[in-house]
N, C-alpha and C positions, 0 to 999 in steps of 0.2 A: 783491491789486490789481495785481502787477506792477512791475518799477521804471520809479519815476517820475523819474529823477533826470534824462534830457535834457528833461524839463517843469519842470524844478524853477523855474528862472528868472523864468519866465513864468508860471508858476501866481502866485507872490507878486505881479509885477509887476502884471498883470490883474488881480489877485483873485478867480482863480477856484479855483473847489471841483471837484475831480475826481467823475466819474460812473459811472464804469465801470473794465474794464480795457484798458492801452492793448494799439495791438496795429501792426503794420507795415503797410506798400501791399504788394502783389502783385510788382511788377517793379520801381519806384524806390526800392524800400525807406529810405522816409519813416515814420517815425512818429507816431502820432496816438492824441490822448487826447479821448475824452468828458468834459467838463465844463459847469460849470453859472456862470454869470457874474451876478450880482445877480439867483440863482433861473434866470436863462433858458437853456436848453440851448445850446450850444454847441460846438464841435470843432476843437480846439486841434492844429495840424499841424506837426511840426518838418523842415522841408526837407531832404535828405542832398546834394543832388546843385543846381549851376547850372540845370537845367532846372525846378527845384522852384519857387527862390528867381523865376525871369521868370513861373511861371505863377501866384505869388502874389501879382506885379506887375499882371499881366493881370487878374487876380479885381478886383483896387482899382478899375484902372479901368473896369471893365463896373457898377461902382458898384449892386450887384444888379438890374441890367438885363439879365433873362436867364440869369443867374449867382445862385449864393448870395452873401450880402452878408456885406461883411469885416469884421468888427467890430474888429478890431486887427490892426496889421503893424508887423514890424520885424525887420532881418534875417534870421534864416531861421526864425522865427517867424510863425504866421498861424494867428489866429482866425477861426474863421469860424460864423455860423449856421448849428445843427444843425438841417435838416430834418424833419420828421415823415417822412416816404416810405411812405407808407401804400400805397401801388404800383408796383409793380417793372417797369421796361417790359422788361427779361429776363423774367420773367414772362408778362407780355402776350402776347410774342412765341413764348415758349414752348407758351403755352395756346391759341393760336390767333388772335391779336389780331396778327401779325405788318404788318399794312398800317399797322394803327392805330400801334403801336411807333413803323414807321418817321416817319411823317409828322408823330409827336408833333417827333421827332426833328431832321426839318426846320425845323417851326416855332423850335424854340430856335438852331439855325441861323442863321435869319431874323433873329431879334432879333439876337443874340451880333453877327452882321456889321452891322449898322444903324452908318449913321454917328454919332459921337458929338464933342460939343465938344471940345477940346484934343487935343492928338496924344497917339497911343499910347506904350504903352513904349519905349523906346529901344532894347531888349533883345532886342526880339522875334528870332527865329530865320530870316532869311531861309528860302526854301524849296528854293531850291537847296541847303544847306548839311545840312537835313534829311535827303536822299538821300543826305548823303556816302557812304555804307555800303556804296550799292549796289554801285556802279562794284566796288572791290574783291573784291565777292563774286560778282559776274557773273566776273571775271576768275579766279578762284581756281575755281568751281564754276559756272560755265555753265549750260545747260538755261533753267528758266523765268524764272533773274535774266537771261539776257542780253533776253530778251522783253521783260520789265520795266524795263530800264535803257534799250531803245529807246523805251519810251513815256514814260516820264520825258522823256527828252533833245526828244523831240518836243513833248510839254503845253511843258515850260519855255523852248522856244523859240519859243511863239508864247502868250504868257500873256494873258490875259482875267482882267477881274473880280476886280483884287486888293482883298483886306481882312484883317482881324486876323482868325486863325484862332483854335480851339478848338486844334487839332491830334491831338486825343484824343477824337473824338464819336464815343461808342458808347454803348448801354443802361446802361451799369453806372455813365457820366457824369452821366446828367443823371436825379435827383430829382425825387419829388412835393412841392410845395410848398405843397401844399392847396391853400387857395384864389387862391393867388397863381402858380396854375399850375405846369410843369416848369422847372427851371433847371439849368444845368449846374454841374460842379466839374472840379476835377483837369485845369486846363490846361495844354497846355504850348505857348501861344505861339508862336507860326508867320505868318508875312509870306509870300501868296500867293492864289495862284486861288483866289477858293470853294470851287469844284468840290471840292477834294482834302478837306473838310470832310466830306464826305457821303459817301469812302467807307469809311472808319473803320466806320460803320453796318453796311454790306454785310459784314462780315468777322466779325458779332457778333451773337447774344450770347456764345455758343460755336461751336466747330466742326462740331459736331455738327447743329444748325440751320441753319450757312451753307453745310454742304453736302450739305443735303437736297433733291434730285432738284428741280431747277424753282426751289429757290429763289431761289437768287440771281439768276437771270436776271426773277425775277416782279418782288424787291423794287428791281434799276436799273430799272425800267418804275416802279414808284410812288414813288421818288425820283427820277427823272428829273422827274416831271410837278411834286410836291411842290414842287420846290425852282429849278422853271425852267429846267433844263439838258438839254442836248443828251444823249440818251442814248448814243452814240457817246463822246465826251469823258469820259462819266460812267463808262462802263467800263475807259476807259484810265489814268483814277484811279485806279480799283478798284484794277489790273493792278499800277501803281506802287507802291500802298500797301499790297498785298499781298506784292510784292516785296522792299518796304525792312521789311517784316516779319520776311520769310524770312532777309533779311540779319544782322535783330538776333538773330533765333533761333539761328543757325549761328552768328554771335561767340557767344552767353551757353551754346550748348548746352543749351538748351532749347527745347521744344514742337517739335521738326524736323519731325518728320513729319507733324502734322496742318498747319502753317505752308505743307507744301510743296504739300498736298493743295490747300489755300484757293488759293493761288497760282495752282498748274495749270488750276483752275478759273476764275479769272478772267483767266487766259489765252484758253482755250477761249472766254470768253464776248467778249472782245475780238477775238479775229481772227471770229467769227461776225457779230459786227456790223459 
């Protein structure tokens, strides 16, 4: 089964029954246990990082609108309903269903930003503060971050259309929910332009995909339309977001070089437009 023992707490407190083995996230190295809560599936998440603790803030209040619903929270604990996910828009995307993917994608978008009664979390991540990374890394390593840190500096001084971000929408986020549609997970909270929502998509599901001849430039044409936005604007997201990408790769020393490839490319696709 694995040890269980940063579950331990919270197993007894919920009274929940483990299901599986647990196992880590990818890059925030959070852990997460499969469990079962009076029989119903479940998935019990232990936060490691501030960025964890606001996006479990974030999940509360989108009150499964949009989002999986949170069935318990409390400090860096968060239960949450376990999906079926009976279809993978990685997948989709992969097999040829790339339009469809994206647009699912927008749609939960859509929702996720919809105004909602009472104010958001307090916590949220301005979006300036999101880019901190870049600056530095343009000035240490130049080339495609300095590109990148000029379209930043330009989106964020003439801002449109702010609302509670996902800050993290890509295929691997957002679930089949059967019949209750796609919903997303694993937020992380961000205070900004829409726009910068939608280019998370554009840089996924792998690299391998997003830098397949024509793509990316096909899918800012079906997100741009999807999601209402200026395809210009849309690409200078891209550019940013692929930027403060390459940033975090070059701090962690990892994925560099396919990071730099995405980048260039949406480089290329931004000074074209």
């Amino acid at each position: 089964m694995g040890d269980l023992t940063p579950f331990a707490p919270w197993l007894d407190r919920w009274e929940l029954i483990p299901d599986g083995a647990p196992f880590e996230t990818r890059y925030t190295r959070s852990w997460l246990l499969p469990v079962r809560q009076d029989g119903a599936p479940a998935m019990l998440k232990i936060a490691t990082s501030p960025e964890e603790v606001r996006g479990a803030a974030l999940m509360a209040w989108w009150a499964g609108e949009g989002a999986a619903r949170v069935l318990a929270r409390e400090a860096e604990a968060l239960l949450l309903e376990r999906l079926p996910a009976a279809r993978s828009l990685a997948d989709m995307a992969r097999a040829g269903a790339d339009d469809e993917a994206s647009r699912v994608l927008c749609a939960v978008a859509d929702r996720l930003h919809a105004p909602r009664p009472g104010g958001p979390p307090a916590d949220l991540c301005p979006i300036d503060l999101w880019f901190r990374a870049l600056a530095p890394a343009a000035a240490a390593h130049g080339g495609v971050l300095n590109a990148a840190l000029d379209a930043v500096e330009g989106l964020l001084g003439d801002p449109r259309d702010i609302a509670v971000l996902h800050g993290d929408l890509h295929h691997e986020n957002v679930l089949d929910a059967g019949p209750r549609g796609w919903l997303a997970i694993d937020p992380k909270g961000v205070l900004g332009e829409r726009g910068y929502d939608y280019a998370t998509m554009l840089c996924n599901p792998d690299e391998a995909l997003a830098l397949k001849p024509g793509r990316m430039a096909r899918q800012v044409a079906v997100v741009a339309e999807a999601a209402r936005l200026e395809p210009r604007r849309l690409t200078r997201w891209l550019l940013a977001h692929a930027g403060v990408s390459l940033a975090w790769c070059l701090a962690d020393g990892l994925w560099v070089p396919e990071a730099r490839r995405v980048a260039e490319l949406a480089a290329s696709l931004a000074d074209a437009g």
